[in-house]
N, C-alpha and C positions, 0 to 999 in steps of 0.2 A: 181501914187506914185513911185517916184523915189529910188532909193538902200539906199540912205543916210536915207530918210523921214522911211522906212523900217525898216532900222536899229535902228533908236533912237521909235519907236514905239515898237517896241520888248525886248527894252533895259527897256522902259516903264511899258512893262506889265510882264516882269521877276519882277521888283522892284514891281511893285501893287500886284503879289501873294506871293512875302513873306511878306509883308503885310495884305493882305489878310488873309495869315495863321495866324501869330501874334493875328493879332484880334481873330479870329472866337477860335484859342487855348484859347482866353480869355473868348469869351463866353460860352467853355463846363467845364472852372473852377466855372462856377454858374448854373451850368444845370448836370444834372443827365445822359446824355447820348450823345456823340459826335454826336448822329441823330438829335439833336433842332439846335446845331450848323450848319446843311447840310440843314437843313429844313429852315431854315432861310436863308440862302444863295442861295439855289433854289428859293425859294419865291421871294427874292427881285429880282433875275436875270431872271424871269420868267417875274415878274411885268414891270421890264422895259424894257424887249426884246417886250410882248405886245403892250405898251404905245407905240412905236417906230414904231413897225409893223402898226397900228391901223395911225399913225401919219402919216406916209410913202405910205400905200397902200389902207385906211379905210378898212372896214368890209368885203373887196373882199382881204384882203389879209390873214386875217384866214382862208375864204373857202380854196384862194389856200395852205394851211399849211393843211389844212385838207383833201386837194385832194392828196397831196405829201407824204402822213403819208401810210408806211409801216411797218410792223412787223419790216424788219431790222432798221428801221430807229432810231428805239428806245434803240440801240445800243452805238450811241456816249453819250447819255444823261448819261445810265447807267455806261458807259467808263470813263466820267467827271467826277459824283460822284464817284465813286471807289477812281481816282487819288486824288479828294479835301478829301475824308476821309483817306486814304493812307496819306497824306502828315499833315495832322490834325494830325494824330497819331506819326509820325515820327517826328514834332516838339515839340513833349509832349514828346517822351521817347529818341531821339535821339540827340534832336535841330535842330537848322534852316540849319546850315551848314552841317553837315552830310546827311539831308533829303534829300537835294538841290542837293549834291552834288551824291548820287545814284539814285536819281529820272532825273538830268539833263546826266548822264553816261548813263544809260541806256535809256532813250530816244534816244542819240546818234547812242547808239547798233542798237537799233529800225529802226532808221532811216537809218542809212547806208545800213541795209536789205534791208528795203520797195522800196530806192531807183534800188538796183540790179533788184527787180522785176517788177522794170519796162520795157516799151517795151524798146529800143535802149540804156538801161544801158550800161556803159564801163565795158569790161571783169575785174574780180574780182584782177585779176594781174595790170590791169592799174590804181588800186586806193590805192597805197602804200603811200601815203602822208594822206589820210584821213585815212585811217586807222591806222597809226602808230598816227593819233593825238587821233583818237578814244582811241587806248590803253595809252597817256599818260595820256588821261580823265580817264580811269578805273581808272590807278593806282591811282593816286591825288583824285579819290574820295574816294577809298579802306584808302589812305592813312587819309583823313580827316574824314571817316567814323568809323576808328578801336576806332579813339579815343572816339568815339562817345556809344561804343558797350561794 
């Protein structure tokens, strides 16, 4: 998959979770607790990562999901939900665009880090242009956040 095909896939699945959110905000206005909304959304993305796995590898490819399955592993799942409940809640008290816009800044944050620690990172002086877009991201989301607050 080439940078362009990358790019418009990404661009894809930004557009399908504020989507995503939209909805799922719709089903905890008829349900009692933003966890039926999470629980249903696990459910269904559980049901079709299965079908797919099953589809892909048949019944040797749970063993190996089952042979790869460690305590930490259970980490990103609980990581996911956090974020889809986190971002549920901030489209109900903040809206789409203030949510978006501190959950996509600090992801930023996140990442700029994660990158330094990697092995052969560039010294933290030779990333003045990412960084300075990093902080124009803070501000514009501060700025589209306060109104939000």
């Amino acid at each position: 998959m080439g940078a362009a095909s990358t790019i418009v896939l990404l661009i894809s699945a930004g557009i399908c979770l504020v989507l995503q959110n939209l909805l799922m905000v719709r089903i905890t206005l008829s349900a009692s607790t933003v966890l039926i909304a999470l629980v249903i959304n696990s459910a269904v993305g559980l049901t079709v990562l299965l079908g797919l796995l099953l589809l892909r590898n048949g019944p040797g490819g749970l063993v190996e999901a089952a042979a790869v399955l460690r305590p930490w592993a259970l980490l990103p799942g609980l990581l996911g939900s956090f974020f889809v409940f986190a971002g549920i809640l901030g489209y109900q008290r903040l809206g789409a665009a203030p949510t978006i816009a501190i959950l996509v800044a600090s992801q930023l944050v996140a990442g700029l880090a994660a990158d330094q620690l990697k092995p052969g990172a560039q010294a933290l002086s030779a990333q003045g242009l990412p960084i300075l877009g990093a902080i124009l991201l803070v501000v514009g989301a501060f700025l589209i956040a306060r109104r939000g607050v």
